[in-house]
C-alpha positions in Angstrom: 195.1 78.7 172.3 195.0 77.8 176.2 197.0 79.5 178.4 197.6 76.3 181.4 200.1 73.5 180.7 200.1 70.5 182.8 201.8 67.4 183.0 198.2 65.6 181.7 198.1 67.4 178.7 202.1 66.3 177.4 201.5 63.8 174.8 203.1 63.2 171.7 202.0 63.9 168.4 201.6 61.1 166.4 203.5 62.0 163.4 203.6 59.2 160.9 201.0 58.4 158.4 200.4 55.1 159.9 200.5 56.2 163.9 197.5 58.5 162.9 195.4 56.5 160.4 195.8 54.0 163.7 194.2 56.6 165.9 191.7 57.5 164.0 190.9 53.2 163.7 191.0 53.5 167.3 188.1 56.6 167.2 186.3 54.6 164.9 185.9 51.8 167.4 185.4 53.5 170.6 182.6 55.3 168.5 181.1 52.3 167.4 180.7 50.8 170.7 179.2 53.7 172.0 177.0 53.9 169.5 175.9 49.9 170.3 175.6 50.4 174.0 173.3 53.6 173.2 171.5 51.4 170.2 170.8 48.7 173.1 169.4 51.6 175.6 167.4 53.2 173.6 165.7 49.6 172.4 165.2 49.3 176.3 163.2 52.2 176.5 161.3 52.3 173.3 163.4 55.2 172.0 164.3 55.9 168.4 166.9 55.0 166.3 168.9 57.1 164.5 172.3 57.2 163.6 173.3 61.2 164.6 171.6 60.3 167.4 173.3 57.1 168.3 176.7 58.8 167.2 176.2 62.3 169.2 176.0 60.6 173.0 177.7 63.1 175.0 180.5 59.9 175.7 180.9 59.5 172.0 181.7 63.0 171.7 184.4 63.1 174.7 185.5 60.3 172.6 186.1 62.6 169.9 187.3 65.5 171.6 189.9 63.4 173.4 190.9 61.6 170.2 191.5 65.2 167.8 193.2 66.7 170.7 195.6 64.2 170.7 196.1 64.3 166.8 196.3 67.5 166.6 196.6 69.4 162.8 194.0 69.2 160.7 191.7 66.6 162.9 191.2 68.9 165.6 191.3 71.9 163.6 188.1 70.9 162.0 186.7 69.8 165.3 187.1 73.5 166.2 185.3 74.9 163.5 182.6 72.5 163.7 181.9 73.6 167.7 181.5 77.4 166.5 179.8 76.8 163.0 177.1 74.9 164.4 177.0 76.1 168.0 173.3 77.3 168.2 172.4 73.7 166.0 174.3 71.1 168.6 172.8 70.1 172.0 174.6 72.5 174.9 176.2 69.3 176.4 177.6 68.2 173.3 178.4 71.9 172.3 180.0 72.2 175.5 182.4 69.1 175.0 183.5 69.9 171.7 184.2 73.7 173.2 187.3 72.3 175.0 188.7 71.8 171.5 189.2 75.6 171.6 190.1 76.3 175.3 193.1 73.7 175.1 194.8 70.6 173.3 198.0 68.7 174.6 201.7 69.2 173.9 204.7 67.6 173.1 207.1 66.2 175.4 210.9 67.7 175.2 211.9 65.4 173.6 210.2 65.8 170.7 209.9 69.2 170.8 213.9 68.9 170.5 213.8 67.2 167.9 211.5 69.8 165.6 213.8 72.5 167.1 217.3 70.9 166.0 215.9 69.9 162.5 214.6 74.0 162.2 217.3 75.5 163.5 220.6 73.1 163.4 221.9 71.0 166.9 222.6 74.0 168.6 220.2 75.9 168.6 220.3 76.7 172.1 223.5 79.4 171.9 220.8 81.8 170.2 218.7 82.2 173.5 219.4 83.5 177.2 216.6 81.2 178.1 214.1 79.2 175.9 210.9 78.4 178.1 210.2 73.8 177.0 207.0 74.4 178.7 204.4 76.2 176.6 202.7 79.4 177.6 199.6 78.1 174.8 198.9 74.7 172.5 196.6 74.6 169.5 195.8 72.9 166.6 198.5 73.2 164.4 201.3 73.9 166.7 202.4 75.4 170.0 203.8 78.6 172.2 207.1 79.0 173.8 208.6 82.2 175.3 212.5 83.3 175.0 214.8 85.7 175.5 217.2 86.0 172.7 221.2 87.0 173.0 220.5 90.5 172.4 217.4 90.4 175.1 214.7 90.2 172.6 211.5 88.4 174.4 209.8 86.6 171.9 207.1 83.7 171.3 207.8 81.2 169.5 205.3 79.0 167.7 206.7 75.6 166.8 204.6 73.1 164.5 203.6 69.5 165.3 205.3 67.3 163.5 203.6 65.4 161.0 200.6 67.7 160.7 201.3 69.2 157.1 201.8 66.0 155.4 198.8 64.4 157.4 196.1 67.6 156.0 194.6 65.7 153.1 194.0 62.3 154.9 193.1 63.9 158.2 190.2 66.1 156.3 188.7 63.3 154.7 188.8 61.0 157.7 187.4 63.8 159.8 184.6 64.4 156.8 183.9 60.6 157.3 182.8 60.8 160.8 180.8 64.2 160.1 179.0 61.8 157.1 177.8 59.4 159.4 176.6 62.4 162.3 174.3 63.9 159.6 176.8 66.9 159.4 177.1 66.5 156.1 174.4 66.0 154.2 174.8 63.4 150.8 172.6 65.0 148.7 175.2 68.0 148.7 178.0 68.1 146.4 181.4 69.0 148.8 184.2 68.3 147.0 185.2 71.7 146.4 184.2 72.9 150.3 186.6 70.0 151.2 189.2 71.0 148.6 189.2 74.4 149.9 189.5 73.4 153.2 192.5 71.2 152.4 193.8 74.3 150.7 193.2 76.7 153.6 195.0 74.1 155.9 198.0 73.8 154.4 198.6 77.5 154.1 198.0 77.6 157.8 200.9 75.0 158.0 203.5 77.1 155.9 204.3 79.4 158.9 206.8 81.4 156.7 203.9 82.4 155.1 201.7 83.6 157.7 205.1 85.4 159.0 204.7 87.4 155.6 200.8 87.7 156.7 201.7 89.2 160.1 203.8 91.5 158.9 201.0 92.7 156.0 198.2 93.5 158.8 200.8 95.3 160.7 201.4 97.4 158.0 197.7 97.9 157.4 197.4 99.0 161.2 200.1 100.7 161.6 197.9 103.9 161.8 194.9 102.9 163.6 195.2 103.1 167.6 194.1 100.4 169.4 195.3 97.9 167.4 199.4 95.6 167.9 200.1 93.5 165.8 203.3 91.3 166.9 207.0 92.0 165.0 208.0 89.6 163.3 211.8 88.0 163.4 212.6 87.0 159.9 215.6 85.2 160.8 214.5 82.6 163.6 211.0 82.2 161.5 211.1 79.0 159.4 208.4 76.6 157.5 207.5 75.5 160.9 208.4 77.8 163.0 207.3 81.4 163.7 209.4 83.9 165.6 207.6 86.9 167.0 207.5 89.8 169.4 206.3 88.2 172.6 202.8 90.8 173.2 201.0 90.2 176.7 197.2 90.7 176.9 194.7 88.3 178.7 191.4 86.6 177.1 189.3 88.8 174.7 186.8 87.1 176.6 187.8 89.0 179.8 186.3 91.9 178.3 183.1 90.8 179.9 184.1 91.9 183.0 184.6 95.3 181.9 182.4 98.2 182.3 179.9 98.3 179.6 181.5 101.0 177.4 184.8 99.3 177.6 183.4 96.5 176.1 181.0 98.1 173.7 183.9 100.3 172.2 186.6 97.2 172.0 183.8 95.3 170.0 182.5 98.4 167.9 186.6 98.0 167.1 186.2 94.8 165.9 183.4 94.9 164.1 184.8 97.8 162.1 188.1 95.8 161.9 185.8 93.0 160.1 184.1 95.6 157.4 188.0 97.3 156.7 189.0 93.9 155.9 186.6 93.0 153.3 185.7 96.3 152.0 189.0 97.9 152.3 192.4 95.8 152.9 191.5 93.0 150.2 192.4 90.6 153.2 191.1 88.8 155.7 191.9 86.5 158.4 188.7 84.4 158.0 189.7 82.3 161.7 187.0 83.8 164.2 188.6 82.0 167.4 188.5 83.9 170.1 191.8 83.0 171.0 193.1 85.0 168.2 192.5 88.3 170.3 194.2 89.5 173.7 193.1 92.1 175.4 195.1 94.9 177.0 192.5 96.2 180.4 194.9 99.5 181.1 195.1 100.6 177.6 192.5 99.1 176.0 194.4 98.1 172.7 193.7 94.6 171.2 196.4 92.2 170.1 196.1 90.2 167.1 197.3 87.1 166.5 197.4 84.4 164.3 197.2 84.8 160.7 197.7 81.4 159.4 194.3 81.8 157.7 194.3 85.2 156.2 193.3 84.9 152.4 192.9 87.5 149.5 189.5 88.5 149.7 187.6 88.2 145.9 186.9 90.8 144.5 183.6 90.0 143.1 182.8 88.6 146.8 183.6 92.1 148.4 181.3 93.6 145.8 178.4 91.5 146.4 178.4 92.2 150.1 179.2 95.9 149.4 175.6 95.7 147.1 173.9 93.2 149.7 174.0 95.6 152.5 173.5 98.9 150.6 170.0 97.3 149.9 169.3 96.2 153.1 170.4 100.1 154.4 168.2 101.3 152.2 165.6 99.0 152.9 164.8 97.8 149.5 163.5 94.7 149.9 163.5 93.5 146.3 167.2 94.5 145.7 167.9 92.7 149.0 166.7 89.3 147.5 168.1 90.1 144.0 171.0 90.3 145.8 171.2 87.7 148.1 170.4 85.3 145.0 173.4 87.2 143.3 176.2 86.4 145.5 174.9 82.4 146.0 173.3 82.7 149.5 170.3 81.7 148.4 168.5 79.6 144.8 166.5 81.5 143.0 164.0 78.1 143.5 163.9 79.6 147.1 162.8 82.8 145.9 160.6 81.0 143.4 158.6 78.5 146.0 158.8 80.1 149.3 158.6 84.3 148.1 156.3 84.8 151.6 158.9 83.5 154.0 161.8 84.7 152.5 160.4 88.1 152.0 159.5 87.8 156.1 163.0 86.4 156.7 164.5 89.5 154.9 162.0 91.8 156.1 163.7 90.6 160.0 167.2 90.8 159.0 166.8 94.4 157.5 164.9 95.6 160.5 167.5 95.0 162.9 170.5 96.5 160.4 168.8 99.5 159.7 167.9 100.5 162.9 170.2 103.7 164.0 171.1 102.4 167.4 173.3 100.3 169.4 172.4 96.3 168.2 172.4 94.5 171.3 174.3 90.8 170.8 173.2 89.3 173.4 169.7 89.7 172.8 169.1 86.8 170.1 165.0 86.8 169.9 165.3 87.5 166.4 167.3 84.5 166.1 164.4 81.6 166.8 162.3 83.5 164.3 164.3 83.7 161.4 164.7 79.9 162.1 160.9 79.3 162.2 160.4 80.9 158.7 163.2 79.1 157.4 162.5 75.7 158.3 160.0 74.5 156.2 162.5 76.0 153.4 165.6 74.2 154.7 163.5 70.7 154.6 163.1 70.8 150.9 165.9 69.0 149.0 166.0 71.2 145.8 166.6 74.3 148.3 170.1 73.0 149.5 173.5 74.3 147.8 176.4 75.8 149.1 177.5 79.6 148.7 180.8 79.9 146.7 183.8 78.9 148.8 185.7 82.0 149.1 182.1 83.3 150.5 182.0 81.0 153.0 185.5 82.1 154.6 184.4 85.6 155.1 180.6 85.2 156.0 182.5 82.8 159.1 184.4 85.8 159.8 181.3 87.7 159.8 179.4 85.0 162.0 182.5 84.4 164.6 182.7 87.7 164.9 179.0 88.3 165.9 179.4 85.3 168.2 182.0 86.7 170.2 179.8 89.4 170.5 176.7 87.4 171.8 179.4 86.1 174.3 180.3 89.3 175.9 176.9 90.9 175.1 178.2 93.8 173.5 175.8 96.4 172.2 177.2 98.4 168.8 175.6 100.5 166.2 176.9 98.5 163.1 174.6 100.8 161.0 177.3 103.2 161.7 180.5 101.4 161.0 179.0 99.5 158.2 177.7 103.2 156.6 181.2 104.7 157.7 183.5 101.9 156.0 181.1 102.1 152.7 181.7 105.8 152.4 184.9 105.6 152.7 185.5 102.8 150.5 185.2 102.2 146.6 184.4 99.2 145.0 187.0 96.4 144.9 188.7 96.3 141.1 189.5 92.6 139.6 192.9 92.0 140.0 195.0 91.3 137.1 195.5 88.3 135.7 
């Protein structure tokens, strides 16, 4: 969520089925053009043709970025995810555009924040505040920030849904999926139906806030007795469908951590790293959004607030398991049981295994180097990264290689991967040999739940 609000950035969401379909129409265009003015240059110059070419022009992408902002929900919610799942794949200027998705997105006038606001909480909803702040302290995807004082001098924030964005999910994710078609994100030879039904599924669960209320209140249970960690109140009886009452918790950017001495920021990550492997190994929960946004940090004490939990999900069983056997293999550097493994939990064909045993063995050889190495891993040092790529694209050309992990996979291994990102960022350095060893110990296996 951004933190500046600014007269530029107060638009309003358009809420009807019709209003959006319209704007995306109006996307569609502007990309179109661009796409035949870039056609035309590239003639000029004897350039290639290609369509993700022709469709990722840095102005085709402000196009885009502009566009979801102003949708908002699920449209620009995707948008985000695509800028941190395929960061190290898109050109930095394009990367850098589709970025702002994250850092900020527009709000809605009074007015219509008035009118969400009387249809939650009754005409006068006023009489239950000192002071309620119009002007949001943050604005995301799905909905946005206010701070308030209550009667009883409560402070609290108050997140307050677009309107329009819940019943807009399914269309918004196939129209969204469109555009990714025709940019090459999206592959046809893969079968996505049930990535994009998952998605849809994830979505509106984010939308329910009542829901994610319950959620908050579950991980501030679960942390109840581990220092470091807050985890906002919640206030049951200003929460609603579409809005979410909370203890208001300052912090500033997780991100400011990287101006912190080097074991500040080495301890706050080994933290959340550890936070990662309790989740998956230990609560039978996660919150599988890796925005950075969702963290505030706290310079005096040190403590990290959590927020947003919109997209925590139960985490399978069978999933935990298969990453519980995955990186016992790799610890003990069994190279076979690594692959079997790997195969095992859907990460990779066993055709791969079958045609290309030399490069994956190398591939897997890299990986369980770095983990099993008893000493800080450095983040920001990413030269294994360009050489696990170089082994595995020759593998990532052929056709009968590509299939998707299972779904519920995919939500934690994004965890997983945000979570090393936002280590990259700061260029933390943490001995994940030790947390993941630690967590395993003190874990058992995950038991199916009960029908």
């Amino acid at each position: 969520m951004a933190d500046k609000s600014d007269r530029s950035r107060e638009r309003s969401v358009p809420s009807g089925r019709i209003s959006r379909f319209a704007s995306f129409g109006r996307l569609a265009s502007g990309v179109a053009g661009g796409m035949m003015a870039e056609g035309a240059r590239r003639l000029r110059t004897g350039d290639s043709l290609s369509a993700r070419d022709l469709i990722l022009t840095p102005g085709n992408v402000q196009r885009m970025a502009d566009r979801l902002s102003h949708l908002r929900g699920a449209a620009m919610k995707m948008g985000q995810m695509i800028s941190m799942d395929s960061g190290d794949f898109l050109p930095k200027e394009l990367a850098d555009i589709l970025a702002t998705l994250r850092d900020q997105a527009n709000f809605m006038p009074a007015r219509q924040l008035d009118k969400v606001l009387k249809e939650e909480w009754g005409n006068d909803w006023r009489k239950q505040f000192r002071w309620f702040n119009p002007r949001p302290i943050a604005a995301a995807s799905i909905g946005q920030v206010h701070k308030a004082l209550t009667r009883d001098g409560q402070e609290l924030a108050i997140k307050v849904q677009y309107p329009g964005v819940a019943q807009s999910i399914d269309s918004d994710v196939d129209n969204v999926m469109t555009l990714l078609r025709v940019a090459g994100f999206a592959p046809p030879e893969l079968e996505i139906d049930k990535l994009l039904a998952a998605a849809k599924q994830q979505l509106h669960e984010e939308a329910d806030y009542e829901r994610e209320g319950a959620q908050m209140a579950l991980y501030r249970e679960k942390l109840a007795d581990t220092p470091g960690f807050v985890v906002p109140t919640l206030h049951e009886g200003l929460t609603r469908e579409r809005i979410l009452a909370m203890s208001f918790e300052e912090g500033v950017s997780i991100e400011a951590l990287a101006q912190e001495t080097d074991e500040r920021r080495d301890e706050v990550m080994s933290r959340l790293m550890k936070l990662v492997a309790r989740e998956l190994f230990e609560f039978g929960v996660m919150q599988t959004d890796p925005n950075f946004a969702n963290y505030l940090f706290r310079p005096k004490s040190g403590d990290i607030v959590v927020l947003d939990f919109g997209a925590c999900r139960d985490v399978d069983p069978d999933v935990s398991n298969a990453y519980r056997r995955l990186l016992e293999a790799g610890l003990a550097g069994d190279r076979d049981k690594v692959r079997e493994e790997t195969i095992a939990a859907g990460f990779m064909l066993p055709v791969v295994a079958e045609k290309y045993r030399e490069r994956v063995d190398r591939m897997i050889d890299i990986v369980v180097g770095e983990m099993r190495e008893d000493k800080p891993f450095d983040f920001g040092d990413r030269a294994f990264v360009p050489l696990l790529r170089e082994e595995g694209w020759e593998i990532a050309q052929d056709k009968e290689t590509w299939a998707f992990p299972p779904v519920e996979t995919l939500f934690v291994q994004r965890k997983v991967s945000g979570t090393a990102l936002l280590g990259a960022r700061l260029k933390a350095q943490v001995n994940v040999r030790r947390i993941t060893e630690e967590v395993l110990a003190s874990t058992e296996p995950m038991q199916a739940k009960a029908a």
